[in-house]
PLY file of the C-alpha trace (Angstrom):
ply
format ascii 1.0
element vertex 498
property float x
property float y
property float z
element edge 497
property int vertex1
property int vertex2
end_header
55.79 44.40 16.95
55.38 45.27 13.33
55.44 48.48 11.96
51.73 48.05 10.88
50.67 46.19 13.76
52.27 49.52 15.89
50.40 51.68 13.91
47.15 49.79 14.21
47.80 49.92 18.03
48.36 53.74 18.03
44.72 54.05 16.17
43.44 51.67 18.24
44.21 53.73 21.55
41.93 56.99 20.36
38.77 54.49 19.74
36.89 53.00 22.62
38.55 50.15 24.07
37.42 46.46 23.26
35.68 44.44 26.23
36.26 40.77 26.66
34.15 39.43 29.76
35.53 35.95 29.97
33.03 34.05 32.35
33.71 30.37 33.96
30.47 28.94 35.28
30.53 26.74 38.83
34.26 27.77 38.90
36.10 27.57 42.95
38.59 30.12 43.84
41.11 27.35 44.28
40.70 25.48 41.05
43.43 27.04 39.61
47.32 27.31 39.68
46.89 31.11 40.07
47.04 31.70 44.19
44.34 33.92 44.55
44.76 33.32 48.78
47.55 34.72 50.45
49.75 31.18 49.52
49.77 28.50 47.44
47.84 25.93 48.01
47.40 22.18 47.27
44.69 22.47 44.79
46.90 25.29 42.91
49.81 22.50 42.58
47.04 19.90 41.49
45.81 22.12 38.27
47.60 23.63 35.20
46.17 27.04 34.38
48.98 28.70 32.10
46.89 31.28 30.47
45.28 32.64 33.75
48.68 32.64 35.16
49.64 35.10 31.81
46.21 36.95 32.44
47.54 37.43 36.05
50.90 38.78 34.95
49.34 40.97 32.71
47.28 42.69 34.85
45.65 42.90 38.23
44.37 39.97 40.61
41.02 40.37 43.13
41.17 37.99 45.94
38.04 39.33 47.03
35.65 39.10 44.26
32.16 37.99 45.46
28.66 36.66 43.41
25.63 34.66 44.65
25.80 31.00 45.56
23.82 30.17 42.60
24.17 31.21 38.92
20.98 32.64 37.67
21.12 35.26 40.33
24.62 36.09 39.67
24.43 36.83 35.83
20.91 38.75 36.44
23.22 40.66 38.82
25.39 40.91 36.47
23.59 41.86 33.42
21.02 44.32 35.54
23.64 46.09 38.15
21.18 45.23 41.10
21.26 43.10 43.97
19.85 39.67 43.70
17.66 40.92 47.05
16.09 43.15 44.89
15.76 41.61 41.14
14.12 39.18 43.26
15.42 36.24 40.87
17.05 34.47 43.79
17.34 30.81 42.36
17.96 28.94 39.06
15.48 29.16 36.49
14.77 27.20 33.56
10.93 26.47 33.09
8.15 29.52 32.09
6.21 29.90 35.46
7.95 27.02 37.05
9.97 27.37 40.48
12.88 25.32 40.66
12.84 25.24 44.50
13.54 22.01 46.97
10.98 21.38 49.54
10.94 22.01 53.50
8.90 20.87 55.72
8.34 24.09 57.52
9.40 26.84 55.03
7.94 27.59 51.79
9.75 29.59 49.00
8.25 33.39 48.43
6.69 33.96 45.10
10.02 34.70 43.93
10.90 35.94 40.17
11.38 32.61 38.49
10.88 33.40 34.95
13.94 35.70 35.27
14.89 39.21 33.93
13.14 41.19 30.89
13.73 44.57 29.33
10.35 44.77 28.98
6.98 44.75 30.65
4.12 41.86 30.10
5.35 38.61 32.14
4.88 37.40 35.24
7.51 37.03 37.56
10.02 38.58 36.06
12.62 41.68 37.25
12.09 44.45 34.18
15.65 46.24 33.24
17.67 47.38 30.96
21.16 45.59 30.62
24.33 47.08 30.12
25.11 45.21 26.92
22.02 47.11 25.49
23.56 50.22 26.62
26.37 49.37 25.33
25.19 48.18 22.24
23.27 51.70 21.49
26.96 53.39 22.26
28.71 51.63 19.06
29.48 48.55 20.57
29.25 45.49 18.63
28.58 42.89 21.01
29.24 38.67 20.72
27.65 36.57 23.04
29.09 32.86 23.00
27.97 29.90 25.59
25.67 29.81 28.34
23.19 33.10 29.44
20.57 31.63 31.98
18.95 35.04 32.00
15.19 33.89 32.04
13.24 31.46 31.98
11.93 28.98 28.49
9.35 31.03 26.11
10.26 34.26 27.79
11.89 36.99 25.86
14.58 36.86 28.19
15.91 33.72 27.83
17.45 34.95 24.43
20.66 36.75 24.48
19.37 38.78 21.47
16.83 40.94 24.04
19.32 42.21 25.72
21.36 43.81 23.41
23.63 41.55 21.62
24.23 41.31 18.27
25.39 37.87 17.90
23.63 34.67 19.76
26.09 31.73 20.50
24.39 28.80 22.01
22.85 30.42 24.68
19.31 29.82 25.87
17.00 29.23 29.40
19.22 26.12 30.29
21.82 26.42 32.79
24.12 23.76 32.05
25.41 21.63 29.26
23.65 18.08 28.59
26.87 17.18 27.60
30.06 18.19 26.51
30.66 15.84 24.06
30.17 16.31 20.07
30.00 12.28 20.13
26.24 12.65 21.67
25.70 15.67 19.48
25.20 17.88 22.93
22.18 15.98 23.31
19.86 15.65 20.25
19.30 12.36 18.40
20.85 11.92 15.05
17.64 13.66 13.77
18.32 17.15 15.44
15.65 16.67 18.06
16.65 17.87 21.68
16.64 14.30 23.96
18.10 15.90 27.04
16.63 19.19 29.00
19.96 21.07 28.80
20.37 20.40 25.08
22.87 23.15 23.80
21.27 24.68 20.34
22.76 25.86 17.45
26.45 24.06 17.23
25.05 21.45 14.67
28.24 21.52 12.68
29.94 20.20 14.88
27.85 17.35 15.82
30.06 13.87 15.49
33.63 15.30 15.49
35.27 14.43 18.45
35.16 18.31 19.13
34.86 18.89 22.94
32.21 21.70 23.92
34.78 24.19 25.27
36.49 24.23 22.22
33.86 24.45 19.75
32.65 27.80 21.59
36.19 29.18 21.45
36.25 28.83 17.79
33.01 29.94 17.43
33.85 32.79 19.39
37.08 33.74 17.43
35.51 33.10 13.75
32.28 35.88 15.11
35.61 38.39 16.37
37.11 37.89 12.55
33.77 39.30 11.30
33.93 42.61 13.40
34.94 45.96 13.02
36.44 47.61 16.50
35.00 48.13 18.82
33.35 44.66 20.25
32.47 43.45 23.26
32.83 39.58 23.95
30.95 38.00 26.80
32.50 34.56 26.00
30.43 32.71 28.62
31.34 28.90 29.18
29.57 26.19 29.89
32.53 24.83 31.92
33.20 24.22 34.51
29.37 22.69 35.70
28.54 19.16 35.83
28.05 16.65 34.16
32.02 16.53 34.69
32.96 15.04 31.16
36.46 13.96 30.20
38.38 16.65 27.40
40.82 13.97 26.09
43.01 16.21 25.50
43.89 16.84 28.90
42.50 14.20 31.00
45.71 11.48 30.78
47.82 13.58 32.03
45.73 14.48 35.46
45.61 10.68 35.70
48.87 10.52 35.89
49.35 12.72 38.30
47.26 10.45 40.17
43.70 11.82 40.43
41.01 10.14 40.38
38.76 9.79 37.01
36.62 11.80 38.36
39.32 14.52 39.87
40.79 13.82 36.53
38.15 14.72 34.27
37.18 18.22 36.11
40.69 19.20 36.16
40.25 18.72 32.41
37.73 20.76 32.34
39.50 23.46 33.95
42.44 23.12 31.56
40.06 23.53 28.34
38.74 26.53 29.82
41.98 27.74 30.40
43.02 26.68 26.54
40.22 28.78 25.44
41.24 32.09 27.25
44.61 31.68 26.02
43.44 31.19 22.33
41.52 34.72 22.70
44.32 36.09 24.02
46.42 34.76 21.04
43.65 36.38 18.89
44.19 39.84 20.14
47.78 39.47 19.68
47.77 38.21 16.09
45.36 41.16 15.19
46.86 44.14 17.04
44.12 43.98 19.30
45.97 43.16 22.72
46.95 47.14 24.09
43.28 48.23 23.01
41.15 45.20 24.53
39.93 44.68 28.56
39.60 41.56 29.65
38.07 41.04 33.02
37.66 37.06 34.15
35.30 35.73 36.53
33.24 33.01 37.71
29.37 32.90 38.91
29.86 31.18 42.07
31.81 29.05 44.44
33.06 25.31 43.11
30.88 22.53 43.26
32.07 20.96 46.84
28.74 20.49 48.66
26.56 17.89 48.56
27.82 14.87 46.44
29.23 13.15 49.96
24.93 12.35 50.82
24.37 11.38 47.36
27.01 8.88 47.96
29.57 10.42 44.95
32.71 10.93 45.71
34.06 14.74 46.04
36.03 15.75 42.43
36.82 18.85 44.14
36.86 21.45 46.92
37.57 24.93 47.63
39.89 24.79 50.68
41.02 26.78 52.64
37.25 27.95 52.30
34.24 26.36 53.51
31.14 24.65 51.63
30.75 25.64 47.98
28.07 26.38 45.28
24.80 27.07 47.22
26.36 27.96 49.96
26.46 31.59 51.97
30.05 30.83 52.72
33.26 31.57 51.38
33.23 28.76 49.45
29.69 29.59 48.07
30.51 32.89 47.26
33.68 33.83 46.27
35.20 33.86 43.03
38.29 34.36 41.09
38.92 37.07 39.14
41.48 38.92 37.14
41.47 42.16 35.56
43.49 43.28 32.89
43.33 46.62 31.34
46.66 48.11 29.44
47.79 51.41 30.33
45.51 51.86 33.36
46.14 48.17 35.36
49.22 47.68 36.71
50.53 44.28 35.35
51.08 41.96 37.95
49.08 43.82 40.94
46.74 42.31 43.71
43.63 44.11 45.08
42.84 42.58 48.25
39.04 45.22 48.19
36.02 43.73 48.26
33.42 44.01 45.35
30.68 42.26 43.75
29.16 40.84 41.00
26.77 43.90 40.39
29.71 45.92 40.30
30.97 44.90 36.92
27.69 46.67 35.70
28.82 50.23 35.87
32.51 49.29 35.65
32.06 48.23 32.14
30.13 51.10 31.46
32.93 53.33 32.51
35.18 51.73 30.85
33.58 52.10 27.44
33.27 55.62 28.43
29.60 55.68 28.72
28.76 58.31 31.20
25.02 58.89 30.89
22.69 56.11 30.75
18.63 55.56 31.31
17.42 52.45 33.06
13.98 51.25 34.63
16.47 49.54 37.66
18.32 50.17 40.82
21.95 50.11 39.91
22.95 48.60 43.60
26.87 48.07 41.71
29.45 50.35 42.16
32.28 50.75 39.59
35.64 49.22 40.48
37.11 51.62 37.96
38.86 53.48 41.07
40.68 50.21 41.85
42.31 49.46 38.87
43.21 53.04 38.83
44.78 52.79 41.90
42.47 56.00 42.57
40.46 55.13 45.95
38.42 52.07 47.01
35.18 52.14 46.90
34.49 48.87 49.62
35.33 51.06 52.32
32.25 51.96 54.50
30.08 49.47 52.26
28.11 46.52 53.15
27.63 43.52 50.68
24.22 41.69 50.89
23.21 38.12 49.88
19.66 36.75 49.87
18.59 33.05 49.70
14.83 32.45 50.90
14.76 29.04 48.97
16.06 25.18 49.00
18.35 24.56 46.70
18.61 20.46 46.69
22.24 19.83 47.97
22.72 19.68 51.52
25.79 21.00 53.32
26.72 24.07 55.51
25.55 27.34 54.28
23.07 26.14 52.32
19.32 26.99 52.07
17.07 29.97 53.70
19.49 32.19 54.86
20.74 36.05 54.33
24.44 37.21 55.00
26.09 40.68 54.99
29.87 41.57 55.17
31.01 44.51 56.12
34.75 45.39 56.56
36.39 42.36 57.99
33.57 41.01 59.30
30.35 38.65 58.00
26.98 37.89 59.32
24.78 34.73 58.29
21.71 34.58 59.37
19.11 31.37 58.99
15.49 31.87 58.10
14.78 28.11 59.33
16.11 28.18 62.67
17.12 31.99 63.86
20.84 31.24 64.13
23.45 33.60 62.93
26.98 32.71 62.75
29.73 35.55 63.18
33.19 35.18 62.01
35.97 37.69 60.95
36.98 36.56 57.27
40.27 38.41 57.37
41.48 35.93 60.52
39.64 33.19 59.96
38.82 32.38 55.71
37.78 29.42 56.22
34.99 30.95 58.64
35.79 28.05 61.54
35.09 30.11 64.14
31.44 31.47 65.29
31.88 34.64 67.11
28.43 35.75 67.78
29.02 34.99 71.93
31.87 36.70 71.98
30.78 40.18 69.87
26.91 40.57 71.11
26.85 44.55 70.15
28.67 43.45 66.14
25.71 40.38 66.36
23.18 43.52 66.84
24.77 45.88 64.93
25.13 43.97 61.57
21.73 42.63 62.58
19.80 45.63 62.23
21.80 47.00 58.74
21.21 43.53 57.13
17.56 43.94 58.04
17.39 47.56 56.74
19.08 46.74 53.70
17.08 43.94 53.09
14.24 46.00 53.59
14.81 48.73 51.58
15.59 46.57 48.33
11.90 44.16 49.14
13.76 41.54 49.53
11.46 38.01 49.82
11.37 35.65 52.96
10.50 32.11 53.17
7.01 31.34 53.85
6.56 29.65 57.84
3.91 27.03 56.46
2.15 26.86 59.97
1.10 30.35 60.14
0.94 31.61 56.67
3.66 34.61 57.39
7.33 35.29 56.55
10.11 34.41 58.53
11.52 36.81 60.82
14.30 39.68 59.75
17.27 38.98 61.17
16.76 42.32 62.99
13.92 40.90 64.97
15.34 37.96 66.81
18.28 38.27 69.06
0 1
1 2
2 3
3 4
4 5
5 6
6 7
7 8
8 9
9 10
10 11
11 12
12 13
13 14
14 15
15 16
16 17
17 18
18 19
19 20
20 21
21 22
22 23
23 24
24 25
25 26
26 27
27 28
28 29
29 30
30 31
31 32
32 33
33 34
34 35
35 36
36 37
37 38
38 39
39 40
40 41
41 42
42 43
43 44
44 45
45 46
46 47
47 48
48 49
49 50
50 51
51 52
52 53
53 54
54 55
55 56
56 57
57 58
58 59
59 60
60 61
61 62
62 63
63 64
64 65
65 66
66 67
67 68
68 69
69 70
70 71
71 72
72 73
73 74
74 75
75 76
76 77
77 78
78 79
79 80
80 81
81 82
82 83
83 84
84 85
85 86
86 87
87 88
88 89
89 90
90 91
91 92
92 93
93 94
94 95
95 96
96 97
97 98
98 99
99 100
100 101
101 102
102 103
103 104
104 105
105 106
106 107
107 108
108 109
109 110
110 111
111 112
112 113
113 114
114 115
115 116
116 117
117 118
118 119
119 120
120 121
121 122
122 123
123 124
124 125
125 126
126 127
127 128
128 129
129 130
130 131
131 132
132 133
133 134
134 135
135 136
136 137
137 138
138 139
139 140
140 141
141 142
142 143
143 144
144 145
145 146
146 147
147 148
148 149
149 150
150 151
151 152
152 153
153 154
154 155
155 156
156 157
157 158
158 159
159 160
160 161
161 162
162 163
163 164
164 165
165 166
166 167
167 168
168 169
169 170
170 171
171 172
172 173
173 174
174 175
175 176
176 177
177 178
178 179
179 180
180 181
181 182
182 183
183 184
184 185
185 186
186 187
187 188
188 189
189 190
190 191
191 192
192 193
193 194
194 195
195 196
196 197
197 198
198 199
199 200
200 201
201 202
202 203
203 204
204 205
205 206
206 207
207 208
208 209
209 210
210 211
211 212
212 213
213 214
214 215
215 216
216 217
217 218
218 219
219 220
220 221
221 222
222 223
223 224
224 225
225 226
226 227
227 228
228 229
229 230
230 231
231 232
232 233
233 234
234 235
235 236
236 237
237 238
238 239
239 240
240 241
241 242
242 243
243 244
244 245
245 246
246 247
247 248
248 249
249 250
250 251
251 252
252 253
253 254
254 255
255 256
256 257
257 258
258 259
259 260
260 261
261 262
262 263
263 264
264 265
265 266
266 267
267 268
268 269
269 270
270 271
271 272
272 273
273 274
274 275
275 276
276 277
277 278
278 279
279 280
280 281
281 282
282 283
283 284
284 285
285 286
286 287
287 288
288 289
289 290
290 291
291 292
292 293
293 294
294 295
295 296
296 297
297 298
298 299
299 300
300 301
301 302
302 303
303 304
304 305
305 306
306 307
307 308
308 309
309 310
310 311
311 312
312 313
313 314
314 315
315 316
316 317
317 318
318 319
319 320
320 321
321 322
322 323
323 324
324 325
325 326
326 327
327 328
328 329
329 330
330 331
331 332
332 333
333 334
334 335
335 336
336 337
337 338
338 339
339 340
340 341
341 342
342 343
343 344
344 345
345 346
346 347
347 348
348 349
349 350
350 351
351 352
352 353
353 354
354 355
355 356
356 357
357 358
358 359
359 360
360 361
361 362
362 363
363 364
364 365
365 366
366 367
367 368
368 369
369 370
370 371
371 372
372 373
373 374
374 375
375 376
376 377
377 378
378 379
379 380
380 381
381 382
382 383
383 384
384 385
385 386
386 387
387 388
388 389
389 390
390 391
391 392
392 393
393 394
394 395
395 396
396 397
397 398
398 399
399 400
400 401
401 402
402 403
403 404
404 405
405 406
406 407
407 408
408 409
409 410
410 411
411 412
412 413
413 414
414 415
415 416
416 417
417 418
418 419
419 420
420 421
421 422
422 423
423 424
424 425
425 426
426 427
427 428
428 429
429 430
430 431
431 432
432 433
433 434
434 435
435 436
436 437
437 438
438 439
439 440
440 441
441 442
442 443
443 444
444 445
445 446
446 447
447 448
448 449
449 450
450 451
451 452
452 453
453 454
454 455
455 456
456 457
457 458
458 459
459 460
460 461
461 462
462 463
463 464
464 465
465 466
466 467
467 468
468 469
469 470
470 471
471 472
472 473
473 474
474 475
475 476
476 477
477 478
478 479
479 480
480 481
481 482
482 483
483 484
484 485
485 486
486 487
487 488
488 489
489 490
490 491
491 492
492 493
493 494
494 495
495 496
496 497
């Protein structure tokens, strides 16, 4: 280190620290070369993740890191601090006053909040809340947001990034996913500008017709808006990758063929290796200006992999989250959890594993705290709890909690896990309970990850005990229940059948 860039460090550390939240959307826990399970696995000798394997080094791994099944709920979570029970937007949502729902024969959905999250009152069906970007925002913050936001619905004020408290506006809008990653097809306009696909990404005209793959034309987006800046920033560089359509980033894609994937296998493992090209190029960033020893980054994804449902649709699988269960949609592991790194210099300790549980509401207060932002006003139930006393090494703040999930809908894939349920975990142990048919399924996570194992016969006073706390909790926050179509009332609480 130079003598300037030492001294630039040493100012650095008396200002409020820089945030990076580096987000990977439809990302598995296993679709990585970073073990996040308690070995290595196939899938982690299949992909080439170099710069999450430096993030990893650098600071502290969470092999327990939990969202929702689906995105929109997770980044409300997110953005709000509350449960996805209570913000009530429980499923994806694209269209003003439009539910996105499947269809059941027996259920209907509740009049759920599918027009998304607001920080302010005046439309329908939508959760109103303040974000922690805009608090962060009002504390000095200059704050970047680059890719995809799915925060609320088309013509809503929350479906730009700009309500809720950022500065800068990076191709992020109501859609959810990308109409396509390539440049080639100008992210889907027609030569005149005008959007000919739903998910049309706005805003990276410039780029239109280079051969410039969509990963990499947000990183350098991203890193020409951090050039403009004066400290401190926080960057919620929020990719479009890893969701489908699963397009081919030449610049990896050979080489997974060669390995012997399949196009398809080959083409999301590309994916996954842009992303992880991307991280490393911020962290290259923050080294070149001094900025590594005074910037957080925390990594995560929204929810499980995408490893449920192609098999009916007759696609093959390009990829699964083994040794869990099921995947995006789904109230299993494989639905659910996420993989997620931490690193904060001087506090983390580099190379560390928490095996605690937390949540995606969590990161809410836990950025918060970590810009040093103590006292706060919000409309909201903050259900998040900071993880600050983890990456201390200070206490643990999953002991003696409960984490709920809440899924009253149809989401359009089929496989198991999916669709009209609620789960809670608590300790080593997690509930699922079905709306549709009454079942619950029981397993111990700790013994059994990839949930194999249905215990409710076997633990009838656990079955009633986790029963009755999911049903409170679920309760308390107003949480929605399918619709029984035959009689006009809500399903059952899990509490009330045996």
């Amino acid at each position: 280190m130079t003598a300037a860039v030492a001294a630039s460090a040493s100012v650095q550390a008396q200002q409020k620290p820089n945030i990076v939240l580096f987000m990977v959307d439809d990302m598995g826990w296993q679709d990585t070369s970073v073990p996040f399970w308690t070995k290595s696995t196939p899938h982690n000798a299949t992909y080439e993740t170099p710069n999450m394997e430096r993030l990893a080094q650098q600071g502290m791994l969470f092999s327990g890191a939990y969202a929702s099944a689906i995105s929109s709920p997770s980044r409300c979570s997110l953005l709000t601090g509350s449960n996805a029970a209570r913000h009530r937007v429980t499923n994806w949502t694209f269209r003003r006053d439009q539910m996105t729902d499947g269809q059941d024969g027996l259920l209907a959905s509740p009049d759920w909040n599918y027009n998304g999250i607001c920080q302010v009152e005046g439309t329908p069906n939508t959760f109103v809340a303040r974000s922690f970007v805009d608090i962060l925002h009002s504390a000095g913050y200059h704050t970047i947001h680059c890719g995809k936001a799915h925060w609320g619905a088309q013509d809503t004020p929350g479906e730009s990034p700009l309500h809720f408290g950022f500065d800068v506006n990076i191709a992020g809008h109501a859609a959810g996913g990308p109409a396509t990653y390539l440049s080639e097809h100008n992210f889907g306009h027609d030569a005149e500008g005008r959007p000919i696909a739903q998910f049309a990404i706005p805003g990276l005209q410039k780029y239109w017709g280079t051969g410039i793959f969509l990963t990499e034309a947000l990183t350098q987006e991203a890193l020409s808006a951090l050039d403009k800046v004066a400290q401190p920033f926080f960057l919620y560089m929020s990719h479009y990758a890893v969701h489908i359509p699963i397009d081919r980033d030449m610049r990896f894609y050979e080489k997974y063929r060669r390995k012997g994937l399949s196009e398809k296998e080959a083409a999301y493992a590309s994916l996954i290796e842009g992303m992880d090209k991307s991280l490393g190029d911020i962290l290259d960033w923050l080294e070149r200006n001094g900025q590594a020893d005074n910037t957080i980054i925390l990594f995560m994804s929204d929810n499980g992999g995408y490893a449920s449902g192609a098999e009916w649709r007759d696609e093959p699988l390009f990829t699964q989250n083994a040794p869990l269960r099921s995947g995006k949609g789904s109230l299993l592991e494989g639905g659910i959890r996420e993989p997620m790194i931490v690193r904060w210099p001087g506090v983390v300790e580099a190379g560390s594993r928490c095996d605690s549980y937390l949540s995606i509401e969590d990161f809410f207060p836990t950025i918060l705290e970590m810009a040093g932002v103590r006292r706060y006003q919000v409309p909201q139930v903050v259900d998040g709890r900071s993880f600050v006393p983890l990456l201390r090494g200070k206490g643990d703040p999953s002991k003696g909690r409960s984490l709920i999930w809440n899924y009253p809908h149809v989401w359009g894939n089929r496989g198991p896990g999916i669709d009209l349920n609620c789960a809670i975990r608590e300790g080593d142990w997690k509930l699922i309970y079905s709306y549709k048919t009454g079942q619950k399924a029981l397993y111990n996570i700790c013994l059994d990850i990839g949930e194999e194992h249905n215990l409710v016969a076997e633990q009838p006073k656990l079955v009633r005990r986790l029963s009755r706390h999911l049903g409170k909790r679920l309760r308390v926050m107003k949480a929605q229940r399918p619709i029984n179509k035959a009689t006009g009332q809500p399903c059952p609480w899990p509490d009330e059948l045996p």
